[in-house]
N, CA, C and O atoms as a GROMACS GRO file, in nm:
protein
  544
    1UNK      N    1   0.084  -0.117   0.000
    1UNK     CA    2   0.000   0.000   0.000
    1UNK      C    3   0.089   0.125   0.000
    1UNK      O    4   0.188   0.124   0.073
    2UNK      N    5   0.062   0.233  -0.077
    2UNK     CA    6   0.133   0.303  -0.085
    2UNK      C    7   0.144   0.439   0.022
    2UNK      O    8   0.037   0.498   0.010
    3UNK      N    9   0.219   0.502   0.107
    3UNK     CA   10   0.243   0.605   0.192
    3UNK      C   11   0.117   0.721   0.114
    3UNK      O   12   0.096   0.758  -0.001
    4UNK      N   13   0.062   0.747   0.228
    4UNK     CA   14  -0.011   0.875   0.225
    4UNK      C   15   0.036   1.000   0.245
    4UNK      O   16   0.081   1.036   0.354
    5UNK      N   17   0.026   1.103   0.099
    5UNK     CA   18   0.059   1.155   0.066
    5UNK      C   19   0.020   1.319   0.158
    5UNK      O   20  -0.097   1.357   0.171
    6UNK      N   21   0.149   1.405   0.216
    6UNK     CA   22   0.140   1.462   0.361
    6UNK      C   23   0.123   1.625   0.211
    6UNK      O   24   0.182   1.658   0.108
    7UNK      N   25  -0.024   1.686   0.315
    7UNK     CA   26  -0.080   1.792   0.243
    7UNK      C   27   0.019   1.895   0.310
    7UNK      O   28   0.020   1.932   0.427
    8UNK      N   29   0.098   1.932   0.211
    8UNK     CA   30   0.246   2.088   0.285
    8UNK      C   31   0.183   2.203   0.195
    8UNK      O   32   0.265   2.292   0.173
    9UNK      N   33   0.058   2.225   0.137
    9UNK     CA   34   0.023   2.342   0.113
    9UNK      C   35  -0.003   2.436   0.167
    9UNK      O   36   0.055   2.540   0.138
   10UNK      N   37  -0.116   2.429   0.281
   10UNK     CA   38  -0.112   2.525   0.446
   10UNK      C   39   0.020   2.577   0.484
   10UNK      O   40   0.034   2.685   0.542
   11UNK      N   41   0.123   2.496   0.450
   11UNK     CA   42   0.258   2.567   0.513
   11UNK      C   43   0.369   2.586   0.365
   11UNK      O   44   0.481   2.535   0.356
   12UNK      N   45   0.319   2.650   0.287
   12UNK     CA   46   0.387   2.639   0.127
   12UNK      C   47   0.477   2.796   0.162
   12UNK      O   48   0.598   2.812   0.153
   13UNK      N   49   0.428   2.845   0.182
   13UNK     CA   50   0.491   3.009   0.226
   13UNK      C   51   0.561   2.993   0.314
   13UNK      O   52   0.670   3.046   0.295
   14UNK      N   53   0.551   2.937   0.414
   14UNK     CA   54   0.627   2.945   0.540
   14UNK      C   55   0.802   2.849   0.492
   14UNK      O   56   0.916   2.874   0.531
   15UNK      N   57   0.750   2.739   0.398
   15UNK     CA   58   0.840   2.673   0.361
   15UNK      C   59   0.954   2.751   0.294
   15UNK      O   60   1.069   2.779   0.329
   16UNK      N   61   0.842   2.789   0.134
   16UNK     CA   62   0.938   2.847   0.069
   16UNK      C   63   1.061   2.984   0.112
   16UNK      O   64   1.181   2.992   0.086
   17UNK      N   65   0.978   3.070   0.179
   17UNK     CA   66   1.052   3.177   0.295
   17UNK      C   67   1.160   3.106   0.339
   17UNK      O   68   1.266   3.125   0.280
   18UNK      N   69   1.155   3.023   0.439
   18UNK     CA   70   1.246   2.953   0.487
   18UNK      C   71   1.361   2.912   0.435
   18UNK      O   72   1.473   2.913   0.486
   19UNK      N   73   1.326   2.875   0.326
   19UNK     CA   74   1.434   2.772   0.207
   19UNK      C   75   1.485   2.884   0.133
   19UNK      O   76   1.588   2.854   0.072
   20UNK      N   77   1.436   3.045   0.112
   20UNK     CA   78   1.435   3.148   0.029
   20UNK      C   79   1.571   3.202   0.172
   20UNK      O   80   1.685   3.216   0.125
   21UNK      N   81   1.563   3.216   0.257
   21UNK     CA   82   1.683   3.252   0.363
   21UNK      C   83   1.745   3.194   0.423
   21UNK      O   84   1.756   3.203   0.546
   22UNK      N   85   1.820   3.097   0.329
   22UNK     CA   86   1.894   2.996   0.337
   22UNK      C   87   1.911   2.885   0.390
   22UNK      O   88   2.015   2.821   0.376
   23UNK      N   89   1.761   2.826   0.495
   23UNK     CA   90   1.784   2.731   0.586
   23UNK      C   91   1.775   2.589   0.457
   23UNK      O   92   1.751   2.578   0.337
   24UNK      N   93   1.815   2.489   0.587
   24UNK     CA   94   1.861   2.335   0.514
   24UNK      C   95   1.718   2.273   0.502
   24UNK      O   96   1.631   2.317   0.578
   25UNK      N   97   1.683   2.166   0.405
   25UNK     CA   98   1.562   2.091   0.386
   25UNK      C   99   1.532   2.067   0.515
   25UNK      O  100   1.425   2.103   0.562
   26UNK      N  101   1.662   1.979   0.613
   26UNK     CA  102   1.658   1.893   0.721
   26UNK      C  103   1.600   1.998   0.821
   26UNK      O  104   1.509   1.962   0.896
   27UNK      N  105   1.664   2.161   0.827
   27UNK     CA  106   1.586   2.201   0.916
   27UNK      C  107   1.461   2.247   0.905
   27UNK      O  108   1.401   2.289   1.003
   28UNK      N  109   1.405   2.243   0.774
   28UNK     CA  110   1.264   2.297   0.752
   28UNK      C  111   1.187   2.182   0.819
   28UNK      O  112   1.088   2.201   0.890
   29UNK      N  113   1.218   2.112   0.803
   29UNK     CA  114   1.152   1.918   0.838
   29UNK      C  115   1.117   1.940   0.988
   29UNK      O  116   1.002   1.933   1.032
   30UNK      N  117   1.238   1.968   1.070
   30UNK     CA  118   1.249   1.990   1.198
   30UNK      C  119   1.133   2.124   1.238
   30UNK      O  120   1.029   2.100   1.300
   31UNK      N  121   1.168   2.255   1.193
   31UNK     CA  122   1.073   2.334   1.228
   31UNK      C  123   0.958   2.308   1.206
   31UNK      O  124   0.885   2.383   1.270
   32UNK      N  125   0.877   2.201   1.116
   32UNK     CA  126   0.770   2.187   1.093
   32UNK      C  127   0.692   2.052   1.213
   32UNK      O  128   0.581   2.021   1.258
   33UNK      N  129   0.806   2.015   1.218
   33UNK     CA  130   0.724   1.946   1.341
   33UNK      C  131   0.772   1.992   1.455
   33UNK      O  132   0.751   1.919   1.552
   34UNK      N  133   0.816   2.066   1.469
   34UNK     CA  134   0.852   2.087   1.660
   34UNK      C  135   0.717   2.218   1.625
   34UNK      O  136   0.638   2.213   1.718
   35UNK      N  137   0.683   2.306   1.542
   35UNK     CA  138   0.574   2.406   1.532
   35UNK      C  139   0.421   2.343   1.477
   35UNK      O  140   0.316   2.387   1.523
   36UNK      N  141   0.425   2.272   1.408
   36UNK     CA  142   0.274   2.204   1.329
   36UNK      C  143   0.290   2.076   1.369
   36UNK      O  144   0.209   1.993   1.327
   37UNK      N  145   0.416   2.026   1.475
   37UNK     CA  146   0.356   1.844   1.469
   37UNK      C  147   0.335   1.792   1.325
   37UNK      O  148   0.232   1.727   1.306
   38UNK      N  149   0.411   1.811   1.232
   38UNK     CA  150   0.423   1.729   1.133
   38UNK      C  151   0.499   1.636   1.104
   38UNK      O  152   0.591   1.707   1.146
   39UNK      N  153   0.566   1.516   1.063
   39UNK     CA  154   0.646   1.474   1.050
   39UNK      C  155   0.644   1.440   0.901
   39UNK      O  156   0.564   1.372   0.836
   40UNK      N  157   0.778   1.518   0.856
   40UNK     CA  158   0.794   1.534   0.688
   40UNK      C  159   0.966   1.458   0.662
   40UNK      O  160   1.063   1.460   0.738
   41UNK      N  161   0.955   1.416   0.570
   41UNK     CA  162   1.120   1.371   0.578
   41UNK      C  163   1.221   1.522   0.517
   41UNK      O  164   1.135   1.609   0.500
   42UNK      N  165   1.341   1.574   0.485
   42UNK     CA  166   1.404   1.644   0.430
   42UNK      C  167   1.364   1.608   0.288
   42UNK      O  168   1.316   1.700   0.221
   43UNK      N  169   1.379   1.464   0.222
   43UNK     CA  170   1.355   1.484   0.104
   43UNK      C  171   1.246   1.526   0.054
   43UNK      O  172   1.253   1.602  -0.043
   44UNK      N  173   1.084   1.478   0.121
   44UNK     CA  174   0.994   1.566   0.112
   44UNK      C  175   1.036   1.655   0.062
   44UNK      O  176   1.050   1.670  -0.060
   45UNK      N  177   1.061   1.723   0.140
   45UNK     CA  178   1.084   1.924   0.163
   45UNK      C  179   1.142   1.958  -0.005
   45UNK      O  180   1.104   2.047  -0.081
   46UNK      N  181   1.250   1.848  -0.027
   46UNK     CA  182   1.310   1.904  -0.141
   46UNK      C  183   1.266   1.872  -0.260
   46UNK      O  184   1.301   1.950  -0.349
   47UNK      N  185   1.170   1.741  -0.305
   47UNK     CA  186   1.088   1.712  -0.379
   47UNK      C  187   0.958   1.834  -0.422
   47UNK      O  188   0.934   1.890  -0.530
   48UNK      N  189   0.873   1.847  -0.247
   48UNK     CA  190   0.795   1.935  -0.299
   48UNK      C  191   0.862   2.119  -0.334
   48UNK      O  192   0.835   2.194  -0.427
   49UNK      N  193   0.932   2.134  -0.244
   49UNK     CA  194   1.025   2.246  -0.314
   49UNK      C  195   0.998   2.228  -0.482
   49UNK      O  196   0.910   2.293  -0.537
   50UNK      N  197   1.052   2.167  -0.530
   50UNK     CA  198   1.105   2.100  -0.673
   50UNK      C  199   0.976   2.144  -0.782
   50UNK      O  200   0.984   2.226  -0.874
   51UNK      N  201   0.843   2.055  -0.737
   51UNK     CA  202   0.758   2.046  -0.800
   51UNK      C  203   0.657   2.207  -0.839
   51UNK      O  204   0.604   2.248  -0.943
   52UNK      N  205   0.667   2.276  -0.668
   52UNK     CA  206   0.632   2.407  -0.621
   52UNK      C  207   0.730   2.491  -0.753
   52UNK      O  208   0.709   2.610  -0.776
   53UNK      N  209   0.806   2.434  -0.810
   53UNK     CA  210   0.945   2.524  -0.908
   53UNK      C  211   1.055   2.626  -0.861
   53UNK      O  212   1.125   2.704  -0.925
   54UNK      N  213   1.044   2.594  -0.707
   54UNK     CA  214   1.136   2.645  -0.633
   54UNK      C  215   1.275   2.629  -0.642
   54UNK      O  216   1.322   2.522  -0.680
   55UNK      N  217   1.369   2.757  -0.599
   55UNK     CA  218   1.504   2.734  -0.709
   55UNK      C  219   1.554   2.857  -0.611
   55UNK      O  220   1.493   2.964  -0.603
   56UNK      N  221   1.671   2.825  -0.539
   56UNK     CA  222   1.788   2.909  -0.424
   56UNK      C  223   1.823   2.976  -0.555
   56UNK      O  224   1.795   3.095  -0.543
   57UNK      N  225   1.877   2.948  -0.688
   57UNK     CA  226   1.963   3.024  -0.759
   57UNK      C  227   1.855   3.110  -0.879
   57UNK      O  228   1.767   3.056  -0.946
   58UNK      N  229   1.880   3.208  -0.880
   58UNK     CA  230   1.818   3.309  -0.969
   58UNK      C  231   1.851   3.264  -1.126
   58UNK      O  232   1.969   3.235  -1.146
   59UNK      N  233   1.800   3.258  -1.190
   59UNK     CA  234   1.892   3.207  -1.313
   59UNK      C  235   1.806   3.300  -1.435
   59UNK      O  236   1.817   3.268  -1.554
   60UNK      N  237   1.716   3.425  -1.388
   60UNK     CA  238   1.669   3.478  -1.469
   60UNK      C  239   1.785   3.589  -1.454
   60UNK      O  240   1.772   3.671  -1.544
   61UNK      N  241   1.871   3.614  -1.388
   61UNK     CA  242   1.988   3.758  -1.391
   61UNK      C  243   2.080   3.714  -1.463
   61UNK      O  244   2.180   3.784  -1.479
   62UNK      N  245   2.071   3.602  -1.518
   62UNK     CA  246   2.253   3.572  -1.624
   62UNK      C  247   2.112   3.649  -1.768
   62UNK      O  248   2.123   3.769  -1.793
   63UNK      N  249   2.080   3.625  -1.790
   63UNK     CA  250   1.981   3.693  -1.889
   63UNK      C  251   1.937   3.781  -1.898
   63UNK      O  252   1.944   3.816  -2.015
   64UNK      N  253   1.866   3.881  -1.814
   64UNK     CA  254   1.828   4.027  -1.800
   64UNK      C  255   1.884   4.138  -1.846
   64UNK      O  256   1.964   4.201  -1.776
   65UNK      N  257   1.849   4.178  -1.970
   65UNK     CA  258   1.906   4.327  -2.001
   65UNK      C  259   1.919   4.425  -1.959
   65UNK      O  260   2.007   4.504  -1.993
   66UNK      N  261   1.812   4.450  -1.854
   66UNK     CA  262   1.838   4.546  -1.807
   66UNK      C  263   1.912   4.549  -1.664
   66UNK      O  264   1.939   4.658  -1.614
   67UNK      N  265   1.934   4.469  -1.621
   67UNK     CA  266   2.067   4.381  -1.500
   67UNK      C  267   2.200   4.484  -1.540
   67UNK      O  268   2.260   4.582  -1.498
   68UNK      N  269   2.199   4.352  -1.696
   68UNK     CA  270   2.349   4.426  -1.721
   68UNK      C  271   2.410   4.509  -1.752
   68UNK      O  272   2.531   4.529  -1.757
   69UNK      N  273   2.235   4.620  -1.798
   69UNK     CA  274   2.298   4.770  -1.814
   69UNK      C  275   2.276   4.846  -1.716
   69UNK      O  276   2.301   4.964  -1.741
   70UNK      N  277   2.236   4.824  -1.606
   70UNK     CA  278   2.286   4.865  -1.469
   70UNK      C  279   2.395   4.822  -1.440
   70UNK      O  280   2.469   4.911  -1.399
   71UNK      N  281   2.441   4.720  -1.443
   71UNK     CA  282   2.551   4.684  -1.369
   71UNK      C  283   2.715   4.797  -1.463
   71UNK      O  284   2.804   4.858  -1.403
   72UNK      N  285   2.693   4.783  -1.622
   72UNK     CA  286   2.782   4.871  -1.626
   72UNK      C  287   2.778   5.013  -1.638
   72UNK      O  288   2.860   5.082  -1.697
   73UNK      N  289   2.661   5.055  -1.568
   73UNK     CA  290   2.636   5.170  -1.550
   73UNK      C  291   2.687   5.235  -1.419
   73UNK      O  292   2.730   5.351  -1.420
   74UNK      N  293   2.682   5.140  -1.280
   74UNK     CA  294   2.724   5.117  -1.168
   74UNK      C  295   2.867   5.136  -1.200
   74UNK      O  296   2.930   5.232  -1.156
   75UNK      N  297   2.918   5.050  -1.272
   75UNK     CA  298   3.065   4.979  -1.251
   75UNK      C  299   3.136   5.110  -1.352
   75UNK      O  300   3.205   5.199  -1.304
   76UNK      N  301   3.108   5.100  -1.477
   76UNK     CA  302   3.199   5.208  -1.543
   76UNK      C  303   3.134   5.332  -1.564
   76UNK      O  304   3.210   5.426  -1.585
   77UNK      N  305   3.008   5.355  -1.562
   77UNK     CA  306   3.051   5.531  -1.526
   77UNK      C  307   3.052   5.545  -1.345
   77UNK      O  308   3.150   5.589  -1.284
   78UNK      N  309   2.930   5.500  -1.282
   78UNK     CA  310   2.985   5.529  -1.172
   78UNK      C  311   3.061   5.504  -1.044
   78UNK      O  312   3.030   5.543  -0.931
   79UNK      N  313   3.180   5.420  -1.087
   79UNK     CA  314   3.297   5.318  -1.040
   79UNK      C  315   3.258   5.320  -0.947
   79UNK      O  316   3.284   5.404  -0.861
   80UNK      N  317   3.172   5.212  -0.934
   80UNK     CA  318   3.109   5.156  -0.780
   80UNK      C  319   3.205   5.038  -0.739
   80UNK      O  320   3.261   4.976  -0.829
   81UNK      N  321   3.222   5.009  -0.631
   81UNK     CA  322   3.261   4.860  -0.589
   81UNK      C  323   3.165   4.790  -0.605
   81UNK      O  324   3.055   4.842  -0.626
   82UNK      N  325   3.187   4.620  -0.597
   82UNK     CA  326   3.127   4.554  -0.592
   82UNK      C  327   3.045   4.487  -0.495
   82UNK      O  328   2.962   4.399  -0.518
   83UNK      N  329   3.083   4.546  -0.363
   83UNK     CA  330   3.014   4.578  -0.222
   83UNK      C  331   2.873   4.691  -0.283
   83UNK      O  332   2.755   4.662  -0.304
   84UNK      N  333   2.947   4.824  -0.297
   84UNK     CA  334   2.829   4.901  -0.317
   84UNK      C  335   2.783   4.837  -0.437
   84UNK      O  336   2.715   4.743  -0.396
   85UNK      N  337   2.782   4.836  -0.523
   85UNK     CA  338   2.698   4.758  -0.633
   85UNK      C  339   2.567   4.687  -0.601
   85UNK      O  340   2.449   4.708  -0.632
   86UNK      N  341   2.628   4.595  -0.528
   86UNK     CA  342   2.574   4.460  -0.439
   86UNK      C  343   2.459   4.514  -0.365
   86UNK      O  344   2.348   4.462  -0.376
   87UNK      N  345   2.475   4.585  -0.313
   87UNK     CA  346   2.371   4.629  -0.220
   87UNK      C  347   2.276   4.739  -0.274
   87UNK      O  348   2.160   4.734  -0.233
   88UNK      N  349   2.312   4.845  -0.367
   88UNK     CA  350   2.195   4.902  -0.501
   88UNK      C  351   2.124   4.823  -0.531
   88UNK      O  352   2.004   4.829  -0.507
   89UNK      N  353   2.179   4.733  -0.589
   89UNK     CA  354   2.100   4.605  -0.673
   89UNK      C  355   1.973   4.521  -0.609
   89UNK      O  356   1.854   4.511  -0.638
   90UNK      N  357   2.048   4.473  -0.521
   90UNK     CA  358   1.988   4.371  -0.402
   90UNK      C  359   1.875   4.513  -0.382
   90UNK      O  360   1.766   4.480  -0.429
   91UNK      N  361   1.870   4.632  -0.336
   91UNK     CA  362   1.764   4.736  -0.274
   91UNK      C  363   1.653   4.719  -0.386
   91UNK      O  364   1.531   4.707  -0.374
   92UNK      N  365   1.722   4.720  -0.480
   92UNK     CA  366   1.638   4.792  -0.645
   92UNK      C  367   1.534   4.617  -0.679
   92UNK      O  368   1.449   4.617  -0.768
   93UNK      N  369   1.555   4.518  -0.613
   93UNK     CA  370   1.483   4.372  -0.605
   93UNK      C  371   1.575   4.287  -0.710
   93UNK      O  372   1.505   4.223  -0.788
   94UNK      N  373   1.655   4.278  -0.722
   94UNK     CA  374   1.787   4.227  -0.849
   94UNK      C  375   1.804   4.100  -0.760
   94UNK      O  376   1.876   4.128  -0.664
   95UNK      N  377   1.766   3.980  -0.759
   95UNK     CA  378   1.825   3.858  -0.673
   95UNK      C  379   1.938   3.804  -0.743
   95UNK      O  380   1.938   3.703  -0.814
   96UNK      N  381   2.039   3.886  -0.714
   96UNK     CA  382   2.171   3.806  -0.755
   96UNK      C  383   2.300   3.827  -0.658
   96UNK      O  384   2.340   3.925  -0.594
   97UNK      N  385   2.333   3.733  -0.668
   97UNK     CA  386   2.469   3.697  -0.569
   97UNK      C  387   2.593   3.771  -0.627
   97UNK      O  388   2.625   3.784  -0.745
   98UNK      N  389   2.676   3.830  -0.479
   98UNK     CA  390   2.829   3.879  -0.548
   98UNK      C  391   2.878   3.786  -0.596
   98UNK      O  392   2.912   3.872  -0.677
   99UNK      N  393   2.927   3.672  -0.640
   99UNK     CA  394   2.986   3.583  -0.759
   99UNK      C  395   2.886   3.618  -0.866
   99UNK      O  396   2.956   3.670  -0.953
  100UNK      N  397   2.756   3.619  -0.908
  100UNK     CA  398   2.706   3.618  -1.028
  100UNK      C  399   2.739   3.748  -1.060
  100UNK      O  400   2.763   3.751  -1.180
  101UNK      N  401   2.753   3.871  -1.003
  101UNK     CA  402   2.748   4.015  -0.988
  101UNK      C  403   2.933   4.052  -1.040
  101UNK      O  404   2.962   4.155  -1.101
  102UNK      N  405   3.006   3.979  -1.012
  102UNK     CA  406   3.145   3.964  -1.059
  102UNK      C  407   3.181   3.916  -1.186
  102UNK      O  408   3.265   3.961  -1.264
  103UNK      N  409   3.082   3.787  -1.203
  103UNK     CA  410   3.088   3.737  -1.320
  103UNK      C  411   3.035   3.848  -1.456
  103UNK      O  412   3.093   3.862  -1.564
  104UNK      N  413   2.897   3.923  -1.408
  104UNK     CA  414   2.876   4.032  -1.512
  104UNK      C  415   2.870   4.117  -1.522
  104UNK      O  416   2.796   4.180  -1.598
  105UNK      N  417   3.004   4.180  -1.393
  105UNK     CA  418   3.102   4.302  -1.402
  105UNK      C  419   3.202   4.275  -1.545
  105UNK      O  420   3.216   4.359  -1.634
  106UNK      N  421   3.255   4.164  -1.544
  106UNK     CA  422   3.351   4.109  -1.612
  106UNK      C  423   3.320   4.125  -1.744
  106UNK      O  424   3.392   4.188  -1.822
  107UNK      N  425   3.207   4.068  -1.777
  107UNK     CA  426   3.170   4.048  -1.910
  107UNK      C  427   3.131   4.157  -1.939
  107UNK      O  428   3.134   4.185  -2.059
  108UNK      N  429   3.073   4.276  -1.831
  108UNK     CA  430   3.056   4.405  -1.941
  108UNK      C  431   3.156   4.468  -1.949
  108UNK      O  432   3.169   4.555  -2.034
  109UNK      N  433   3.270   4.432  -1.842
  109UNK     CA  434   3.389   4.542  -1.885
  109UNK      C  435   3.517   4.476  -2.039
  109UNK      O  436   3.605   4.530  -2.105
  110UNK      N  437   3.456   4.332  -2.033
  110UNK     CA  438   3.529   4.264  -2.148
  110UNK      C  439   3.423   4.376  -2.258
  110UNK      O  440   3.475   4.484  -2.285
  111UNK      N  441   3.329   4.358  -2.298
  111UNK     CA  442   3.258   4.432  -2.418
  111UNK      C  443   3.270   4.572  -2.427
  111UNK      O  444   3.286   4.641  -2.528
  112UNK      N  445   3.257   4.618  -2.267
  112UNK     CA  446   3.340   4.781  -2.316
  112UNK      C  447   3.492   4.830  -2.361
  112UNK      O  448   3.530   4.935  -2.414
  113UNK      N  449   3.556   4.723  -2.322
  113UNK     CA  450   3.677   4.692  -2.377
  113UNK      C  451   3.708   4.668  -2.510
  113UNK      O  452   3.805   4.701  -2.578
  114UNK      N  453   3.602   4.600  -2.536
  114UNK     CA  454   3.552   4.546  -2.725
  114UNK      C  455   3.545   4.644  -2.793
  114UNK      O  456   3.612   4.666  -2.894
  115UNK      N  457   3.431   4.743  -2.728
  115UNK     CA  458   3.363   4.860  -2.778
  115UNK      C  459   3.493   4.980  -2.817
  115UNK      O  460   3.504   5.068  -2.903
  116UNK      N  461   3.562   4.944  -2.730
  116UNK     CA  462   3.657   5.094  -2.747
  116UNK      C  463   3.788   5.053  -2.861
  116UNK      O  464   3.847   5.132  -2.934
  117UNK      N  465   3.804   4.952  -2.852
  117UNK     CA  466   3.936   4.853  -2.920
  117UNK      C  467   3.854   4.852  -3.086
  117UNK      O  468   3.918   4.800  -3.177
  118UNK      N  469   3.734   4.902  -3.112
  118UNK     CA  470   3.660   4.910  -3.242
  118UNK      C  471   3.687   5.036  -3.294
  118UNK      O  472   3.749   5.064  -3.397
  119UNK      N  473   3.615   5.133  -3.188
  119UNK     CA  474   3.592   5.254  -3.264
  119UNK      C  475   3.742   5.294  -3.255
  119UNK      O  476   3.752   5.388  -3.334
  120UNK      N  477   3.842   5.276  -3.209
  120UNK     CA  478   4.005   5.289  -3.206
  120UNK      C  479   4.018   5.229  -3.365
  120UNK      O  480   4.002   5.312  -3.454
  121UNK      N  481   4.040   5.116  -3.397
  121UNK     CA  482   4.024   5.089  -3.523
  121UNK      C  483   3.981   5.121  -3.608
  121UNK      O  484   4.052   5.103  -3.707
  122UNK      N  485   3.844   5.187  -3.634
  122UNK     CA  486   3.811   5.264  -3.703
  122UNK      C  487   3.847   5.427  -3.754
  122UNK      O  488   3.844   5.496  -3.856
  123UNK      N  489   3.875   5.435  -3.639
  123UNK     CA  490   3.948   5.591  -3.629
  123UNK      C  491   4.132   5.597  -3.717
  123UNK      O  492   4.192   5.691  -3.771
  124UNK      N  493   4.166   5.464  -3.698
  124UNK     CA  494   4.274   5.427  -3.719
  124UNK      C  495   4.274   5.432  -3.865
  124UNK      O  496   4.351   5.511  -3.920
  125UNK      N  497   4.176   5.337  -3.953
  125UNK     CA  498   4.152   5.329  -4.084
  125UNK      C  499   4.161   5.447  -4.154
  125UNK      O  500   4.081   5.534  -4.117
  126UNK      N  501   4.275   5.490  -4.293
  126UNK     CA  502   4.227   5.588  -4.330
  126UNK      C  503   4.158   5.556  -4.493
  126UNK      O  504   4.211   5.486  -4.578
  127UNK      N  505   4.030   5.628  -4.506
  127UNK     CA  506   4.015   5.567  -4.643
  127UNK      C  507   4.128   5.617  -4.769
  127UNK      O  508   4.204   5.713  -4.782
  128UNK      N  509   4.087   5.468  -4.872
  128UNK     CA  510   4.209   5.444  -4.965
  128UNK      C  511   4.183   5.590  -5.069
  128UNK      O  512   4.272   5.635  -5.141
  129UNK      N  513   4.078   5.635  -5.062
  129UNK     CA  514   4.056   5.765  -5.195
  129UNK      C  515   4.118   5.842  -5.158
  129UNK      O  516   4.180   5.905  -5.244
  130UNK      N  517   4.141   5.890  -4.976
  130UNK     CA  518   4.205   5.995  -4.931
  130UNK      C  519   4.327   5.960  -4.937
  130UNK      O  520   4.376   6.072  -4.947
  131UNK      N  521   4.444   5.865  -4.939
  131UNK     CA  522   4.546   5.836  -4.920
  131UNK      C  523   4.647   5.862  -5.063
  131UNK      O  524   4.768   5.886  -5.068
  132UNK      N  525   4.537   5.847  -5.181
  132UNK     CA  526   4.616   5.845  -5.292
  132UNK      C  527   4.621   5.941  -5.352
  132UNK      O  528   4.680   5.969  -5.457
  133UNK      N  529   4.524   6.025  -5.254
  133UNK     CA  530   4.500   6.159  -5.365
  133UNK      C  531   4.609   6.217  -5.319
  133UNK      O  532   4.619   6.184  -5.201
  134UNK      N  533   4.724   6.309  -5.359
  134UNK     CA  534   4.850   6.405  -5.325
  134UNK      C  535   4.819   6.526  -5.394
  134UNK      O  536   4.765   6.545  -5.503
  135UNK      N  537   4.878   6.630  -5.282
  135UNK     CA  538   4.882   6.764  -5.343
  135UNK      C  539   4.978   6.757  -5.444
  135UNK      O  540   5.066   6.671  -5.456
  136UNK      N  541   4.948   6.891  -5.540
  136UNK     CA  542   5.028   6.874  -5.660
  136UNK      C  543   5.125   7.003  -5.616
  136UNK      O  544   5.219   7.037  -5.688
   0.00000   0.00000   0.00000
């Protein structure tokens, strides 16, 4: 016969919160029964987590356009650290971590790097009509 299936919807908020400020499956398990008398296993917790589409890592900020034109807006015009950065961001509702926040410091200062190493080249180019023409 198969285990009866434990209703964690009544406590779906309280969970996800929990798991959203970093606590462990094992201790959500624990707070739920020393507070509701439930007895849930950890994997529970992380199954229904799972199904709920619950996810510790943000994975919509490696994608966001407008992320990364804050971020080099922050970083190269207004040479923020990555402390202050961190904490604009995080205020402004941006869920991303200083490692992800480093990672696309990097990559916009690699493309503004791109950006300038172009129009340098271009500036560099002189056209061939002007070069051949000589005063007489």
């Amino acid at each position: 016969m198969p285990r009866q299936q434990i209703n964690l919807e009544p406590y779906r908020d309280d969970i996800i919160t929990l798991y959203h400020h970093g606590i462990s499956s094992d201790c959500i398990s624990r707070t739920l029964e020393s507070c509701h008398n439930i007895q849930v296993k950890e994997r529970t917790i992380q199954s229904r987590l799972h199904k709920w589409g619950i996810r510790k890592r943000h994975r919509t900020t490696t994608g966001d356009e407008a992320l990364h034109a804050r971020i080099k807006m922050l970083f190269i015009q207004d040479r923020l650290t990555d402390k202050a950065m961190l904490n604009i961001l995080q205020k402004e509702g941006y869920g991303i971590s200083e490692r992800t926040l480093r990672r696309l410091r990097f990559k916009a200062l690699e493309q503004e790097q791109h950006q300038e190493q172009e129009q340098m080249q271009k500036q560099m180019v002189v056209p061939q009509s002007q070069a051949e023409v000589q005063p007489m």
